[in-house]
C-alpha positions in Angstrom: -44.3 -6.0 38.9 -43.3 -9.2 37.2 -41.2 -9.5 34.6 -40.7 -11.5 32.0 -37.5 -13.0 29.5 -37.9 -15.0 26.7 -34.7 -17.8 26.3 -33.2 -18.9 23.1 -34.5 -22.6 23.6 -38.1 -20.8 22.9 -38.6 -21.1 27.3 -39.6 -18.3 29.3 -38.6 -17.3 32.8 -41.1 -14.8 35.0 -39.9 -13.1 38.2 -42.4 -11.7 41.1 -42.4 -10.1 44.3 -44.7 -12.0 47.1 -46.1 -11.3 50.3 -46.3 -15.2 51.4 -43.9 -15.1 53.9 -42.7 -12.3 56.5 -42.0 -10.0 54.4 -41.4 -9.5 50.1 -39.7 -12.3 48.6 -38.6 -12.6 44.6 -39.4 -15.7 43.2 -38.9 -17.2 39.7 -40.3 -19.8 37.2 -39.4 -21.1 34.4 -41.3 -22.6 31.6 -40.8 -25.0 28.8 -41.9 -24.1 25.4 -45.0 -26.0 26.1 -45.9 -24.4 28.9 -44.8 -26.6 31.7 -43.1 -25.6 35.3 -39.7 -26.5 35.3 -39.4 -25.0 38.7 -41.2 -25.6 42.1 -45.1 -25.2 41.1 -45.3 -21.7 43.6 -41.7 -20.6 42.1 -38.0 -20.8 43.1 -37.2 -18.0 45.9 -34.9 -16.4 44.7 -33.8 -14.2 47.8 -36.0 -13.7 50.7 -33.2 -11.3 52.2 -34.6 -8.0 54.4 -36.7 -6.1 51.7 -38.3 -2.2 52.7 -42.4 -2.0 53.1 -42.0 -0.6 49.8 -40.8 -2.1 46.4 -38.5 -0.1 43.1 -38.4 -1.4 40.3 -36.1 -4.4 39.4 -34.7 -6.0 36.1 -34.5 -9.6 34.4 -32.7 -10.4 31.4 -32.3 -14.3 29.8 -28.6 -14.7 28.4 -27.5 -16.5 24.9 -26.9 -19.8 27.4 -30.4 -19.6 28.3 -29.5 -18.4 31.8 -31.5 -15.9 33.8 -30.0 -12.5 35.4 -32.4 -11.1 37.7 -31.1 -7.8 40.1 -32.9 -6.1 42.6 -32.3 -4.0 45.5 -32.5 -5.3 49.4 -31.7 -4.0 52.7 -29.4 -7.4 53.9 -26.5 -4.7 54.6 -29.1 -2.4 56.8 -29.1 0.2 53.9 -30.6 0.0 50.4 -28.4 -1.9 48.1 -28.2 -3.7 44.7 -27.6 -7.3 44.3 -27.5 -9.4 41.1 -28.0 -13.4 40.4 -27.9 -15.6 38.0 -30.3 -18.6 37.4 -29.3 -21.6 35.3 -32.4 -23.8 33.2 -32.4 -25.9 36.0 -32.7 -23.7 39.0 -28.8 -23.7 40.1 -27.7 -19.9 41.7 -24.4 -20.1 39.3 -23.2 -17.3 41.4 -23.8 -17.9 45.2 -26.8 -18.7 46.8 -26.7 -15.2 47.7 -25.9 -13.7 44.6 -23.3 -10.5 44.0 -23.4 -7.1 46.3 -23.0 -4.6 42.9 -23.1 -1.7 44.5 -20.7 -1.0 47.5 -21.7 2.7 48.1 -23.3 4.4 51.1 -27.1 6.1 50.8 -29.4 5.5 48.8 -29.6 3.5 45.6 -32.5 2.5 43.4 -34.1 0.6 40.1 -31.1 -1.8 38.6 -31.3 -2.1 35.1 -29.3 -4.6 33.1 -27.6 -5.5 29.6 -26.2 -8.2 28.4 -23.5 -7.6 25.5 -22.1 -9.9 22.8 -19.5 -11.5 25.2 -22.2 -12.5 27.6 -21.2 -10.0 30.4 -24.0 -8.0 32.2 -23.6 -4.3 32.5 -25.4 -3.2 35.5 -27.0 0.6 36.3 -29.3 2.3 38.8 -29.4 5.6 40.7 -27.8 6.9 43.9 -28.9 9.5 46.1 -25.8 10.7 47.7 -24.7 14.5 47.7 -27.1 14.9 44.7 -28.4 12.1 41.8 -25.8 9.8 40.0 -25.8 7.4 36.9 -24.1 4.0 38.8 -22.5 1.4 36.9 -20.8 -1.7 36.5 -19.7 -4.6 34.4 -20.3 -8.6 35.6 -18.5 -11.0 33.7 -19.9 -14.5 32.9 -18.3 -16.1 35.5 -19.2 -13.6 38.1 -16.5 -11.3 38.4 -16.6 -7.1 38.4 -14.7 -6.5 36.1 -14.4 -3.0 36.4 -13.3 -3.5 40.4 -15.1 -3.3 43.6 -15.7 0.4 43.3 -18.5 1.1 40.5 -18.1 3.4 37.7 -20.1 6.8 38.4 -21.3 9.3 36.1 -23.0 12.8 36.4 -23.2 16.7 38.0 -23.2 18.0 41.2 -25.5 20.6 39.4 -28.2 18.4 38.4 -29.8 15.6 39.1 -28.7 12.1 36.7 -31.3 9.2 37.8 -33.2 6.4 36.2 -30.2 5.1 33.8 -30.9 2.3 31.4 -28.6 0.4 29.4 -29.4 -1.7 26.2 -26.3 -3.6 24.7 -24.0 -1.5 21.3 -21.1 -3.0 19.3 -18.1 -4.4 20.9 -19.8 -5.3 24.4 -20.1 -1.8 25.0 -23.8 -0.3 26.5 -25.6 2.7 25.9 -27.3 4.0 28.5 -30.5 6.7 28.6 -31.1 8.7 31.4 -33.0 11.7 33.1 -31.0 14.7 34.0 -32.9 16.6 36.3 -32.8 20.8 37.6 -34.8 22.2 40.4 -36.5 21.0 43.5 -40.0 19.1 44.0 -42.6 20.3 42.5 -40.5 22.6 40.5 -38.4 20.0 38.8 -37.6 20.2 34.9 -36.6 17.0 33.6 -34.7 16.4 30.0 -33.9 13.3 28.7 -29.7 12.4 27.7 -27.6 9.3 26.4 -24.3 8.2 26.9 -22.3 5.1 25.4 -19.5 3.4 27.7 -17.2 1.3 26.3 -15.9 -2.3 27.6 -14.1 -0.8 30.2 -16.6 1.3 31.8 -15.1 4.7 29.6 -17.9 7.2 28.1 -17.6 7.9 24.6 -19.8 10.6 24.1 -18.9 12.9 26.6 -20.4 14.2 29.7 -24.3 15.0 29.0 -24.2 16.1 25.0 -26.7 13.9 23.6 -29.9 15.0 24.5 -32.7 12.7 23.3 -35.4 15.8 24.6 -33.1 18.6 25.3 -36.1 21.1 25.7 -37.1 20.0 29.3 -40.6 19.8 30.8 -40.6 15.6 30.2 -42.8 13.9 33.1 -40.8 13.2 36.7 -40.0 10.3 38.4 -41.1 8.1 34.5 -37.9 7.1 33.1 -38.6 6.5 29.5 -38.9 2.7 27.9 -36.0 2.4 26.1 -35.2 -1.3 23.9 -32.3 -2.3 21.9 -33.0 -1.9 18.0 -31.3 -4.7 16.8 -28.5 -2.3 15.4 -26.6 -1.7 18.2 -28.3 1.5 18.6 -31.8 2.0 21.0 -35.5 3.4 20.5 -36.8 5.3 23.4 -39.8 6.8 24.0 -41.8 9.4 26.1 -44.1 11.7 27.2 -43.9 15.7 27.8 -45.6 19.1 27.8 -42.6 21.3 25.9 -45.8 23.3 24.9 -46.5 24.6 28.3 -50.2 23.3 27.6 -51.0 21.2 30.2 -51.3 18.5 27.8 -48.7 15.6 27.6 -47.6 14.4 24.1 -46.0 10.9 23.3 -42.5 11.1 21.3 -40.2 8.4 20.1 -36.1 8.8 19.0 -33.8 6.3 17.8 -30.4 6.9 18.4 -27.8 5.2 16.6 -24.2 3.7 17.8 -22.6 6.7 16.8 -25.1 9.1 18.8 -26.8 10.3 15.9 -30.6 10.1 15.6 -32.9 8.4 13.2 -36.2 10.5 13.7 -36.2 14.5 14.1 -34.0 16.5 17.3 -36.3 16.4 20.4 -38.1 13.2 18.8 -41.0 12.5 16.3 -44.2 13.0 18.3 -46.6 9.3 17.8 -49.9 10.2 16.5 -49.2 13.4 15.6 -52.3 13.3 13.4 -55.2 12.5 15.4 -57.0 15.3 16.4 -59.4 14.0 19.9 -62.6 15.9 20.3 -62.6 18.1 23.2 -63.8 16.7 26.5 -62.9 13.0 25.7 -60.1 11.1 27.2 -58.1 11.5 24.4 -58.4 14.6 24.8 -56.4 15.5 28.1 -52.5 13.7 26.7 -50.9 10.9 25.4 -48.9 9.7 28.0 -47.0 6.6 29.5 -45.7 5.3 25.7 -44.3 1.3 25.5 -41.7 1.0 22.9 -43.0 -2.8 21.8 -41.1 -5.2 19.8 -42.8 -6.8 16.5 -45.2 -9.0 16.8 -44.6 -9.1 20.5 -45.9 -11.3 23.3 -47.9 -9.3 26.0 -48.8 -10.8 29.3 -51.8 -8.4 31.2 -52.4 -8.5 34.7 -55.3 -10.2 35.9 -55.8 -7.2 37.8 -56.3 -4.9 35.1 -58.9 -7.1 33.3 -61.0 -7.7 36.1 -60.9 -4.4 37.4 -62.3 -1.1 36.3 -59.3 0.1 34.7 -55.9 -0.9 33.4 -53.4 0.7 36.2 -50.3 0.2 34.2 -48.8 -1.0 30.9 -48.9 -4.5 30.1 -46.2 -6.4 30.9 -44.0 -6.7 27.3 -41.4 -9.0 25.9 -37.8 -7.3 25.3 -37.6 -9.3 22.2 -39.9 -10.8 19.7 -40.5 -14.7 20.6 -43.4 -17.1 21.2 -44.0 -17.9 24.6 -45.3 -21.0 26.6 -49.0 -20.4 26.9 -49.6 -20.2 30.5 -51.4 -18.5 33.8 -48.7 -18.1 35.8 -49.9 -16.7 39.5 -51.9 -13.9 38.4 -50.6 -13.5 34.8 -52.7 -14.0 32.0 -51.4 -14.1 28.4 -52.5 -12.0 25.2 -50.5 -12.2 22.0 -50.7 -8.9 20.5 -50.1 -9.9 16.9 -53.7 -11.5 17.3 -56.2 -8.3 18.1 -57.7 -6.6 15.8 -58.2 -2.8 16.1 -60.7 -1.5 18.3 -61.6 -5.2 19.5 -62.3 -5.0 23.2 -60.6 -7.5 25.7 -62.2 -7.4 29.2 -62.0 -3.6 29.7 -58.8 -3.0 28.1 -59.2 -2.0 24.9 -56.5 -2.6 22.1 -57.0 -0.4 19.0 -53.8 -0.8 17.1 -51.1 -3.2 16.8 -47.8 -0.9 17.2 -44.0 -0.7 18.0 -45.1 2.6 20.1 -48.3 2.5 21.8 -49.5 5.2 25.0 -52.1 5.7 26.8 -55.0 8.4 26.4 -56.8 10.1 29.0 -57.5 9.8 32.8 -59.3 7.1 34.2 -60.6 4.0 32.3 -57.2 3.7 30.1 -56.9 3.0 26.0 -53.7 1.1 24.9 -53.6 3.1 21.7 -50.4 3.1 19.4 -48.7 4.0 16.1 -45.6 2.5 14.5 -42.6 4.5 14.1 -40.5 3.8 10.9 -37.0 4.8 10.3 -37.7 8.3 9.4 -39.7 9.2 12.4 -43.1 8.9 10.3 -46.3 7.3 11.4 -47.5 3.8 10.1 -50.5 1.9 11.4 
């Protein structure tokens, strides 16, 4: 999946996974607001350290110095582990040409997020599978240092399962991070969606598992919701579940506040609440897979998905609002969003409202529908 951050200089860098060599690779590029390489034309490899047959997701963030901070997971130590570099404008690896081991756990561990707070340190999360599901953290300063020691910070319950953590920066460089807490065994899982803010020094303010974000279970497994910073230290997430027992999955947004108070109703305000599908069409069987988008955002769609029959997965969305260079890169092509009118039809993927939440209806051929969210929780086109 590539990714994409937007730097303050009005550049852009784009990360990708590869196949050109032995094995996956990362590379990165980095373009100049007019749309210009500033890296090799194929990319700068990044790491082309041992990598499984398979791929988990990965995270890049674009610093207030205009550097990149890209982490991922590789197999260099013989067991799945999660490493984190950073990337200056002009290509130098400001912290080792192999980057920093985060994690120095045994088992399994999975899908690094990252935040960057006010002081410029990155807060790193992700999942481990040992003895049960944990919430994994740990805090890089700008020079490269952990700064909560070699050990990371864990949080969770040998009861339940806490995986898929995500952090998005709060007031005084501390993150909050959303998470699935998860009871049963596959296929019998029920998942339920929880916060938790950790200060500077890696301490949870909240206490252990109190602030549910969907406290009524029955949210899809294995999707950990989009969550994004909402400019107030606080975070919008969003979702999809079936806490009707109807066999029909509903989108829901909640904004949570510094404080762990919420914006929109308990449980979350449910996006397009008020259309009412015909039965039989698309719409019809759910609302599932919602994108929390930014205003007037910059979407980049895979070529894949235009060519093709149907559009797999989400667009590929800015974190913040920002104009970027107008470019192909590899097999990227760029739509602004701002720019499409409802119900105008872009090479199979159809766009029928501009929105800060959008999901997608029915099986099959897939609709980017959406519906903005304002403070209260209520529905604006």
């Amino acid at each position: 999946l590539p990714k994409v951050a937007a730097a303050p200089d009005g550049s852009a860098f784009i990360s990708w996974f590869d196949l050109r060599g032995n094995g996956y690779a990362i590379y990165m590029q980095h373009l100049n607001p007019q749309g210009e390489p500033l890296f090799p034309s194929q990319g700068l490899l990044i790491s082309d350290h041992k990598q499984a047959t398979s791929l988990t997701d990965y995270d890049l963030k674009c610093d207030k110095d205009g550097n990149a901070v890209i982490t991922f997971v590789d197999y260099r130590t013989g067991e799945p582990d999660i490493f984190i570099y950073k990337i200056s404008p002009k290509g130098e690896f400001l912290w080792g040409k192999d980057g920093i081991q985060v994690s120095t756990t045994s088992g399994f561990e999975t899908t690094p997020k990252i935040a960057i707070t006010g002081d410029g340190s990155t807060t790193v999360t992700w999942t481990n599978f040992t003895g049960g599901q944990w919430v994994m953290l740990q805090r890089i300063s700008p020079d490269g240092k952990k700064l909560w020691g070699d050990n990371p910070v864990y949080f969770g319950d040998k009861l339940e399962g806490y995986e898929g953590p995500q952090p998005v920066p709060s007031d005084s460089n501390s993150v909050i991070v959303v998470y699935n807490i998860v009871t049963g065994q596959f296929p019998q899982q029920n998942v339920r969606i929880a916060a938790e803010k950790f200060t500077a020094k890696g301490e949870p303010r909240w206490g252990k598992g109190v602030v549910f974000i969907q406290g009524l279970g029955n949210v899809m497994p294995y999707t950990p919701p989009p969550v994004r910073a909402d400019g107030e230290n606080g975070a919008v997430i969003a979702w999809h579940d079936d806490r009707d027992l109807d066999n029909k999955m509903v989108a829901y947004a909640q904004k949570i506040n510094s404080n762990g108070t919420f914006d929109f109703p308990l449980n979350g305000a449910e996006v397009a609440a008020g259309d009412a599908p015909q039965a039989g069409t698309a719409a019809h069987q759910g609302r599932r897979h919602p994108a929390v988008f930014p205003r007037n955002p910059v979407v980049f769609i895979p070529e894949s998905q235009v060519q093709g029959q149907a559009a797999v997965d989400l667009p590929v969305v800015l974190e913040e609002e920002a104009e970027l260079p107008v470019a192909q890169i590899h097999n990227l092509v760029q739509f602004p969003l701002a720019r499409i009118v409802p119900r105008q039809v872009l090479s199979r993927v159809d766009v029928e409202v501009l929105a800060d939440v959008a999901y997608r209806a029915g099986q099959g051929r897939q609709h980017v529908v959406g519906h903005r969210e304002v403070a209260a929780g209520l529905q604006r086109a």
